[in-house]
N, C-alpha and C positions, 0 to 999 in steps of 0.2 A: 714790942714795936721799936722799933731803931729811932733814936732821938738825932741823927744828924740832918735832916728833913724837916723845915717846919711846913704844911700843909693847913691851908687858910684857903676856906672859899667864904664869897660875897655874892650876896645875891641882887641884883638891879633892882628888884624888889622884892622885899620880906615879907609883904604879905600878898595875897593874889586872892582872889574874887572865886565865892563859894560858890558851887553851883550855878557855874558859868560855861559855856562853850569852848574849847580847847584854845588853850591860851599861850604868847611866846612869855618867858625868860630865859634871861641869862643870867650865868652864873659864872663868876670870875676865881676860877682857882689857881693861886699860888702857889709855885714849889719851891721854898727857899731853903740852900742847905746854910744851917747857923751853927753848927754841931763844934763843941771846941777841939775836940780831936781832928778835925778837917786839917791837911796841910795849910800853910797860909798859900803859896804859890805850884805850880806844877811843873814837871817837867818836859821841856819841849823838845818837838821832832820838826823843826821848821823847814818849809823849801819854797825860795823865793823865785819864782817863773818871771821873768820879766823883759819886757822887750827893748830891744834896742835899734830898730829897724830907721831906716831915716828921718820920717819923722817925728824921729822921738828928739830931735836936736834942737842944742838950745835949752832953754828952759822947763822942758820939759826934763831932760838929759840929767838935770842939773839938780833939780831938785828931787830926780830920781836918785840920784847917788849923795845928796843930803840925807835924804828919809831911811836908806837902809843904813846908812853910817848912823846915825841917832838911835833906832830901834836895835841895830846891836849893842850901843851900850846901855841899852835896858834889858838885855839877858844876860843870864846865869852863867856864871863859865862850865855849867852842866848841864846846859841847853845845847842841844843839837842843829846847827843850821849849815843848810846847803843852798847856792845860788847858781840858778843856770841864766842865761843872755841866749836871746832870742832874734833873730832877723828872720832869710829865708835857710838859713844853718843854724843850730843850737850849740851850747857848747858847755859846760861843766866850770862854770869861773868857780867857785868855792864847792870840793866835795866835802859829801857831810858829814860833819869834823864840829868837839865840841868849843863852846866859843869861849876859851880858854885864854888863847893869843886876839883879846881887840885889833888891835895895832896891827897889825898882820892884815885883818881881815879888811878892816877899814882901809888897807892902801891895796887890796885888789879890788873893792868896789871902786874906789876912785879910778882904776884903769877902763871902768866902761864908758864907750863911744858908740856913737849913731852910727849905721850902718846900712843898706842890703832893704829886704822885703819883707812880708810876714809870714811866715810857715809857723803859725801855732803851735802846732801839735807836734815838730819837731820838742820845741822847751818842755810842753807837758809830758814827752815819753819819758827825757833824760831826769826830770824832776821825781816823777812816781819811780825808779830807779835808785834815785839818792833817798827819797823818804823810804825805800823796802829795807836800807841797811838799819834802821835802826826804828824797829815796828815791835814793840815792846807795849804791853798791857802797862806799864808806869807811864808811860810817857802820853802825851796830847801832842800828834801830829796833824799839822795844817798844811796845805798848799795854797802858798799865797801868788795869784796869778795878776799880772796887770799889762798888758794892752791898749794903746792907742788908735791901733787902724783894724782895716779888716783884713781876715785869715783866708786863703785864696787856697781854694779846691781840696782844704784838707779839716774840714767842717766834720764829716763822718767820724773821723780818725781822731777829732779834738774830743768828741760825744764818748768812744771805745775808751778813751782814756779817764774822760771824766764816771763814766760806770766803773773803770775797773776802781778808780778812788774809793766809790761808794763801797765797792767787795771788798776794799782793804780797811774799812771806814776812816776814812780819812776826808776830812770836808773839804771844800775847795771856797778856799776866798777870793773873788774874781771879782777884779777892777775896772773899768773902762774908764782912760783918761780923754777928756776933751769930747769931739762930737762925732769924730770919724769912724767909728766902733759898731759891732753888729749886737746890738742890745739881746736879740732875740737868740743869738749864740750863745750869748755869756752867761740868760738865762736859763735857757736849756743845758747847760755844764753845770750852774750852780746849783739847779733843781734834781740832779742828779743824785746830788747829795743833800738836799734839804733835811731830809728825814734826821741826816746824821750832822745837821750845824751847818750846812752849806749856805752859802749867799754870793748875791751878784750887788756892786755896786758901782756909783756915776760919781765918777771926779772930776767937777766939772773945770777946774785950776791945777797947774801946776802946783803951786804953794801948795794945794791940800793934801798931796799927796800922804807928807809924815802924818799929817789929825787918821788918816782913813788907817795907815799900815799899823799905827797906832794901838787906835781901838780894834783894831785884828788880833795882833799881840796881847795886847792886854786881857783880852779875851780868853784868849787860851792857856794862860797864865792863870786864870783865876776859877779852871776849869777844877773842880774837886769830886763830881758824880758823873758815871758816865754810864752810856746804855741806859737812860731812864726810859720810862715807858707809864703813859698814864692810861689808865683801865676806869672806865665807867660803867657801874652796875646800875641800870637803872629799873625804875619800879614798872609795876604793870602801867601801862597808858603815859609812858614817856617815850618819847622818840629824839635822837638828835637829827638838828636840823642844818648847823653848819659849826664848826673849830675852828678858832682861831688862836694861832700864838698873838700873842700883842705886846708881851714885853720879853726880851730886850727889843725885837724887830716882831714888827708885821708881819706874819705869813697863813696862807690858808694851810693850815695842817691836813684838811678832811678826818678821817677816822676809817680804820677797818672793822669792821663785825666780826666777834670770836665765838659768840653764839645769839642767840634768842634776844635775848636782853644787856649783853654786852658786846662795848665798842670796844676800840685798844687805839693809841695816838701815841705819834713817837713824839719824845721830848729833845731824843739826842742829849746832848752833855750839858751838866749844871755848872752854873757857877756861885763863887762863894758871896754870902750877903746878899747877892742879887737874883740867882734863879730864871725863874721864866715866870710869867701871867697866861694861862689858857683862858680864853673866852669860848663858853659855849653856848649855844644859843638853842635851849630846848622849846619843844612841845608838849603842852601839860594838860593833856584830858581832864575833863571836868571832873572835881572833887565835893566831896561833901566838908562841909565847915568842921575844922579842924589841924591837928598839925600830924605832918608827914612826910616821911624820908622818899624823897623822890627821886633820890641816886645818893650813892655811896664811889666818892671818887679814890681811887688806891694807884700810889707813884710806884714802881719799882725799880731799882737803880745797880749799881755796881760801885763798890770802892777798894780797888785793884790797888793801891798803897797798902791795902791792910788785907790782902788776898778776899776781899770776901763779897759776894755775888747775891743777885736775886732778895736783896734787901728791900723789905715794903712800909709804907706808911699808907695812913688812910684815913679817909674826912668824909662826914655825912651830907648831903645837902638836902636842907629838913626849911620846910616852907610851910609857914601858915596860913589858913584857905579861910576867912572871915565874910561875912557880907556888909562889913562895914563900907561905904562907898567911896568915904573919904581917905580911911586906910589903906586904902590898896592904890591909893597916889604918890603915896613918900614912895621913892627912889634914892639910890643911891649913889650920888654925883659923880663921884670916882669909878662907876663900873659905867654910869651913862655917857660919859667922855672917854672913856675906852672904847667901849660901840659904836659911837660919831665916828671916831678917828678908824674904826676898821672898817665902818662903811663906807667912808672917802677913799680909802685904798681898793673896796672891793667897787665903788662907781667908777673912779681913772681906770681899772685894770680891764671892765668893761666897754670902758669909750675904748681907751686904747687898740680894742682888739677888733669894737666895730668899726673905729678909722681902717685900720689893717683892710678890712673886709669889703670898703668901699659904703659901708650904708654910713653918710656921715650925718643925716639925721638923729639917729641913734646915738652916735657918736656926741653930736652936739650937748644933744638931753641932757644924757649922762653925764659930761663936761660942767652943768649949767648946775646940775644937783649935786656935787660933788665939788665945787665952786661954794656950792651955800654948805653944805657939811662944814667944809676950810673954815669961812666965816666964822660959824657956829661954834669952834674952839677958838678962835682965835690965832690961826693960820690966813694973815690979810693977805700976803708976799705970794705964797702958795694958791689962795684963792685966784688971784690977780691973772697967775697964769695960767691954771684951767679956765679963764673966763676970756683971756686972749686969745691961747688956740680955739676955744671953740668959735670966738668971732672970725678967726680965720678960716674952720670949715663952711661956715655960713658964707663968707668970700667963694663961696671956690677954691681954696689955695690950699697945699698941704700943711699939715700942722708944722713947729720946726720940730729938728732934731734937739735942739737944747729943752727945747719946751716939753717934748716929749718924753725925753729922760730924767727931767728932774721932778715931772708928775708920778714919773713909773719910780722915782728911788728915794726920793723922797717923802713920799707919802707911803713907807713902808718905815724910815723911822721916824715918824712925828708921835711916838710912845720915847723913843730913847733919840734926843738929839745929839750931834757930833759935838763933842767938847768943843769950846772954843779952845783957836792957837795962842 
């Protein structure tokens, strides 16, 4: 068994009720690589997409060309970064070149200025272009994309571009600054690549822009396993019933079926010290009193630094079936506050989509449950504004755009929140 993996599951509850009717748990399994061999940092393939279209003038502008001046002098002079500039033409401001000369590089970001329109997908062609020169199994390539308005009639061509990232696996980190942005574009490019680290996220400030480019960077920098893939064997009379990543972010993984009794769930790439959290949320046919492995969860990974592949680790998740009545009460606090917090992402993700759809009853509900989830951890700020928009759909009114986006991105990290500045 390869020791650079530590593999820990939790159970929500340890003990569960004997000869009972089919019952949920869940069971919180971590993949942490701690292994001291691991690099401390990795080598990067960066390409900064970013727009410059009119808009973006002013303080937007400004602390756009703060935030990449800052985050280059947080790489490596053996890190790779490229930067293209975006209106309705794109253009190649930094080919990608290793960041060797700062100084250099920091006074041709300082030469970006507001300009022209939005053509998306012009930035994203020339950006997958500068990431193809240097696509090496060492390195951790990102595309980092950021956006202020909406991309006009070349929506199809932004989607071709972000699939072909996912063939190249390269994840795409997609920004939307402010409120003028097509949330549902940037999700559907960043869902693209979910499987392999991809994300969409809401800036709702100028100033935030370095915290968000930040923890992008940093991120892939602390990237040490890659291609993990988690595999669940489970026993007779188990089924899964929903996956969720929930740390470092929020996301519905789902699961594929590999055979009878096994699922498979991609992890995408580990980082060091910190890993990921899967929550899964089983169905557990009725047992007889006793203890029993009711899945056997197994990581397998890659670590391409030390040429070597298809590495596994593997952890039992073994439950005892009692008929004590009072035992099968203790819960596990830490996995049941991971639950609240995935259910409040999976109640907005719900409303959100029945607003979209016009049934704003629905909509409401779900707003008003997902409201009290907030509460229940101790998200008051967050609660406050699902509990605003939904008195707005009750108005007749549309929900806002601000309010909108910061229930959809926010409450995907309330597991990992953004450093303060």
């Amino acid at each position: 068994m390869a020791d650079e993996l530590k593999l820990a599951v939790t159970l929500a509850r340890p003990k569960m009720l004997a000869n009972s009717s089919p019952q949920i748990q869940y069971a919180l399994v971590e993949v942490i690589p701690v292994g001291e061999g691991l690099p401390e940092t990795a080598p990067l393939n960066l390409c900064f997409v970013l727009d410059r279209s009119g808009s973006m003038a002013g303080e937007k502008i400004e602390n756009l060309r703060r935030a990449v001046k800052l985050v280059i002098d947080q790489l490596d002079p053996t890190d790779i970064v490229s930067i293209v500039i975006f209106d309705d033409r794109a253009e190649v401001l930094v080919s990608a070149t290793p960041v060797s000369d700062k100084n250099h590089l920091k006074r041709q970001i300082e030469a970006i200025t507001d300009r022209g329109g939005t053509e998306m997908s012009k930035g994203m062609k020339l950006g997958v272009q500068e990431l193809q020169k240097h696509l090496t199994p060492d390195r951790v390539s990102r595309m980092v994309l950021l956006t202020d308005g909406q991309t006009y009639g070349d929506e199809d061509e932004c989607q071709k571009l972000a699939n072909q990232l996912k063939e190249l696996n390269v994840p795409l980190c997609a920004f939307g600054l402010g409120e003028d942005w097509n949330e549902d574009l940037l999700d559907a490019l960043a869902n693209a690549t979910k499987s392999i680290g991809g994300f969409s996220e809401f800036i709702e400030r100028p100033e935030q822009i370095l915290q968000h480019f930040q923890f992008a960077v940093r991120s892939a920098k602390r990237v040490v396993a890659r291609n993990a893939y988690l595999t669940l064997k489970l026993a007779q009379g188990i089924s899964p019933r929903q996956v969720w990543r929930v740390l470092p972010l929020i996301a519905n993984l789902g699961y594929q079926p590999i055979s009878d009794r096994d699922v498979q769930v991609p992890l995408s790439d580990l980082e060091r010290d910190e890993g990921q959290g899967i929550l899964v949320e089983l169905s557990v046919a009725t047992k007889p009193k006793g203890t029993f492995r009711i899945a056997q969860a197994e990581v397998t990974y890659d670590l391409p630094h030390e040429n070597r592949y298809g590495e596994k680790v593997k952890a039992d998740i073994i439950v005892e079936f009692t008929e004590d009545q009072q035992a099968v009460q203790q819960v596990n606090p830490r996995v049941m506050n991971l639950v609240e917090k995935a259910t409040a992402f999976k109640l907005q993700t719900r409303a959100l989509e029945a607003a979209k759809t016009g049934d704003y009853g629905t909509a409401t509900r779900l707003l008003r449950q997902s409201a009290t989830r907030l509460l229940n951890i101790g998200e008051q700020e967050l609660a406050t504004v699902a509990l605003e928009e939904a008195k707005r759909l009750e108005q007749g009114q549309q929900m806002t755009s601000t309010g909108t986006k910061r229930l959809r991105y926010e409450t995907q990290r309330l597991t990992r929140p953004l450093p303060k500045q």
